[in-house]
C-alpha positions in Angstrom: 0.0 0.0 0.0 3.2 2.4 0.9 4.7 1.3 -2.2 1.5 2.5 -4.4 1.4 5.5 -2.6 5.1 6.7 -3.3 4.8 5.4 -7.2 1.6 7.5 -7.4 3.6 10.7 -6.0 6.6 10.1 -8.2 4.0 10.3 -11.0 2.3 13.3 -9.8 5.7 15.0 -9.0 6.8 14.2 -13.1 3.3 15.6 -14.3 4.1 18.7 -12.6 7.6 19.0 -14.2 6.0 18.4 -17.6 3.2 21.0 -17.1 5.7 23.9 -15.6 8.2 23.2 -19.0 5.8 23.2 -21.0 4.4 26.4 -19.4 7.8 28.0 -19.2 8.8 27.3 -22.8 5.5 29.0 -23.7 7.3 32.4 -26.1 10.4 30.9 -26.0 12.5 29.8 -29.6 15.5 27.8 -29.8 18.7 29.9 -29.6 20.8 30.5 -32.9 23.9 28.1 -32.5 26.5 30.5 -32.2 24.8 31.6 -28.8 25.5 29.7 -25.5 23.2 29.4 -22.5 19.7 28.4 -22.4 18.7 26.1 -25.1 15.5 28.5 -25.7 15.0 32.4 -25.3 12.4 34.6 -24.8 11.2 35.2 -28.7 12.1 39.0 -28.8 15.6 38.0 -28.5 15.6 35.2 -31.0 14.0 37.7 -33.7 16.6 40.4 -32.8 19.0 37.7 -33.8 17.9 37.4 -36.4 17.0 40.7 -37.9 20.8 41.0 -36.9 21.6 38.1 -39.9 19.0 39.7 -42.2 20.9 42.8 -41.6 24.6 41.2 -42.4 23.7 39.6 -45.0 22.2 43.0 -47.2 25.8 44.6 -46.1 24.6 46.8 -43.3 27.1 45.8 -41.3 30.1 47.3 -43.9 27.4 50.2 -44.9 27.0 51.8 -41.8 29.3 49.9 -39.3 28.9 52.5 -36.2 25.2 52.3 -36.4 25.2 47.8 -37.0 27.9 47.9 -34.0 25.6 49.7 -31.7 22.5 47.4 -32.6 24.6 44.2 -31.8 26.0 45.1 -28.5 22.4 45.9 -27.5 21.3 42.3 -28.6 24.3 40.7 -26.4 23.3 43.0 -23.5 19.3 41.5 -24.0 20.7 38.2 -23.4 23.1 39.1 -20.4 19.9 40.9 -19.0 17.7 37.6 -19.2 20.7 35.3 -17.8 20.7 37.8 -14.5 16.9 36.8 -14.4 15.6 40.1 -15.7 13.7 38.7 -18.0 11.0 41.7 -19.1 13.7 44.2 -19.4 15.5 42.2 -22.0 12.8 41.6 -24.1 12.0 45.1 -23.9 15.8 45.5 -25.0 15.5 43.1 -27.5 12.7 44.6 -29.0 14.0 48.4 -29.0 17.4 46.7 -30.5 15.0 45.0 -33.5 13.4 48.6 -34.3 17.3 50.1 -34.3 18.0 47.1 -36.6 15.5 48.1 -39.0 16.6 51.3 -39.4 19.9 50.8 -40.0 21.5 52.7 -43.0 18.2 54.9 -44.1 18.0 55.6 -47.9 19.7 58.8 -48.6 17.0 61.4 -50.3 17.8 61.4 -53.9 17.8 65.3 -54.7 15.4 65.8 -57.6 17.0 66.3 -61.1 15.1 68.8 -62.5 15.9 69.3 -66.3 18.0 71.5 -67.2 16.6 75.0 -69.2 16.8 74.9 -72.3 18.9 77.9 -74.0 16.9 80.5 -75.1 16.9 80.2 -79.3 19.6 83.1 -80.5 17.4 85.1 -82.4 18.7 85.5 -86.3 20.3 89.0 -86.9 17.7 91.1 -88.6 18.4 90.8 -92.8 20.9 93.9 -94.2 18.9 96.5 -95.2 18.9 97.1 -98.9 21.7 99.3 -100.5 21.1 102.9 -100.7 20.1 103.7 -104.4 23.3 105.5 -105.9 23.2 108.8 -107.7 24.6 108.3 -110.9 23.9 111.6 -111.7 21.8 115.2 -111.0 20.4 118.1 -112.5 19.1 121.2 -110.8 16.5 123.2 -112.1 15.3 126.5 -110.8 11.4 127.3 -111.2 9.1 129.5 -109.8 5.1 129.1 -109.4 2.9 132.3 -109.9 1.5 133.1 -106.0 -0.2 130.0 -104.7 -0.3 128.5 -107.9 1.3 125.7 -108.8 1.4 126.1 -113.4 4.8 125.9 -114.6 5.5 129.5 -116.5 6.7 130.0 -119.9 10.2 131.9 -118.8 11.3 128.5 -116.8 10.4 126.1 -119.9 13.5 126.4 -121.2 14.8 124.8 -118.4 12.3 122.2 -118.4 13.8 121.5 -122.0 16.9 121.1 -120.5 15.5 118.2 -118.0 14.0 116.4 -120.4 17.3 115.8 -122.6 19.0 115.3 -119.4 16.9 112.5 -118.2 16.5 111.0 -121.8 20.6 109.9 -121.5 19.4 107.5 -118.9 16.4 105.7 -120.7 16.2 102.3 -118.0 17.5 104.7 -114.6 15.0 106.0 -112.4 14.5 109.3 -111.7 14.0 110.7 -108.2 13.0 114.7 -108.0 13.3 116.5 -105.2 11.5 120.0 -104.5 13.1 122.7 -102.3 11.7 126.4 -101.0 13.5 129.6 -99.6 12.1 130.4 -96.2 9.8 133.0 -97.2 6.5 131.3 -95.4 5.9 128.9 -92.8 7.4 125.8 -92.5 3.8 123.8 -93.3 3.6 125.9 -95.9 7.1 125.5 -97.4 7.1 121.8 -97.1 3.6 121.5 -99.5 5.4 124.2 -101.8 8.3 122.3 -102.7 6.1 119.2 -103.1 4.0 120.9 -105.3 7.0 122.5 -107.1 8.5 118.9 -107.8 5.0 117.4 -108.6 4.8 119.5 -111.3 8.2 118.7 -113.1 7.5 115.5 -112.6 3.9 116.1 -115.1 5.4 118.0 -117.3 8.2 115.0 -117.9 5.9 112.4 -118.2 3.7 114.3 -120.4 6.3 115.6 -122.6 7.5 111.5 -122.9 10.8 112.5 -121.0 10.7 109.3 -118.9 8.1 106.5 -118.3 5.6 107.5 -115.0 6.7 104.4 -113.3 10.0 105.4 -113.1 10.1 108.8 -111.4 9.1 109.8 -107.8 9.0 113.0 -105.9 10.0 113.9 -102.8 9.8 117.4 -100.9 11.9 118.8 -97.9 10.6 122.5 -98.1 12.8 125.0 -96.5 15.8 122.8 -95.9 18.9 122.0 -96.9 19.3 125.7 -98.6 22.6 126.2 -100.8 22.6 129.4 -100.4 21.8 132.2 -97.9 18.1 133.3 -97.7 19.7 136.5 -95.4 22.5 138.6 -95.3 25.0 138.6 -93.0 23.4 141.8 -92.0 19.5 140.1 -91.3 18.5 141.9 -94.6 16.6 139.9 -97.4 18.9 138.0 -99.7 16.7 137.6 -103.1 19.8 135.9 -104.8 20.1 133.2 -101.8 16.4 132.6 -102.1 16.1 132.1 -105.6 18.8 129.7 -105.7 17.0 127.7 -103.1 13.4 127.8 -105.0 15.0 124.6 -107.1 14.4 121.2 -108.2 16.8 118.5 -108.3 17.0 115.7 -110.2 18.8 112.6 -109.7 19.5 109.8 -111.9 19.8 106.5 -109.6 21.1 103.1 -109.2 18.4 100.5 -109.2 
């Protein structure tokens, strides 16, 4: 009856055992083999073992060397922790070590390449302008219109003879006139005078057949450019200088 009694207890005492191992191994893994110790570990340490040979293996280790250094001494302190029986503040160590772990060696930013501007197009130089026309050659005329009129007289068609053999020399040239005044007047004045006084060579050379109408223009510039004086040195009226400056020249040009 003794006998029974002690086997039953021996039993009893193994089921216990059993129960409190399996209990005890309950969040526990088996150790990598290169650690010592315990046969199994809390979990938090195994995995920061591990995220230590994920981290080795993608070259953390040689990338950022300071940083992998610091992680792994915290993982060996986790497991001194839990061999002096402290068991909650090495998981909590392990698991602070796994979030440094993942963290290692942070992508750099990678500074935005934004395209380059493109030049601004060099604009093409603006064309030459066309060559002046060249004067090959000029006449002036002097002729006088009756008080606002603008008739040529009889006493200046002797020098409207003269034009129209000049301009015949030069049957393919054009033929430019330009009308001048003395300063008799005002300027507005002046300036439709010797328009008027060039207009009306030009008629009288086109009707007499002098030159082709599609070939001669006119131009007027009034009171300026005088060649001679309109005054004496004195301020007194100059009738010689004025005449000379009631003219009309014409020019012979260059296509």
């Amino acid at each position: 009856m003794q006998a029974i009694t002690v086997k039953r207890l021996f039993i009893f005492i193994i089921a216990v055992f059993s129960m409190s191992l399996l209990v005890g191994c309950a969040g526990m893994e088996k150790r990598p083999e290169y650690r010592s110790g315990y046969l199994y570990y809390p979990t938090a340490l195994v995995e920061a073992d591990r995220a230590l040979d994920e981290a080795r293996m993608a070259g953390k280790d040689k990338e950022c060397p300071t940083e992998f250094n610091a992680a792994k001494d915290m993982v060996d302190k986790a497991y001194e922790v839990y061999m002096a029986c402290h068991t909650q503040e090495a998981i909590d160590m392990a698991q602070e070590a796994i979030g440094k772990i993942k963290a290692l060696c942070p992508a750099k930013p990678v500074a935005e390449m934004k395209p380059e501007p493109k030049p601004e197009p060099v604009p093409s130089p603006p064309p030459p302008p066309p060559p002046a026309a060249r004067v090959i050659d000029r006449l002036t005329i002097h002729v006088n219109f009756d008080f606002d009129k603008s008739n040529i007289r009889k006493a200046d068609e002797a020098k409207l003879r003269k034009a129209i053999d000049f301009v015949r020399k030069y049957p393919d040239a054009k033929v430019e006139l330009d009308g001048y005044t003395d300063s008799k007047g005002t300027e507005q004045y002046n300036q439709k005078l010797s328009e008027r006084r060039a207009e009306a060579v030009r008629q009288y050379l086109i009707k007499e057949g002098a030159v082709n109408e599609a070939r001669i223009s006119v131009k007027g510039y009034g009171e300026s450019n005088p060649i001679a004086p309109n005054k004496t040195k004195e301020g007194k009226d100059n009738p010689a200088g004025r005449a000379e400056n009631r003219r009309v020249e014409i020019l012979i040009v260059s296509e």
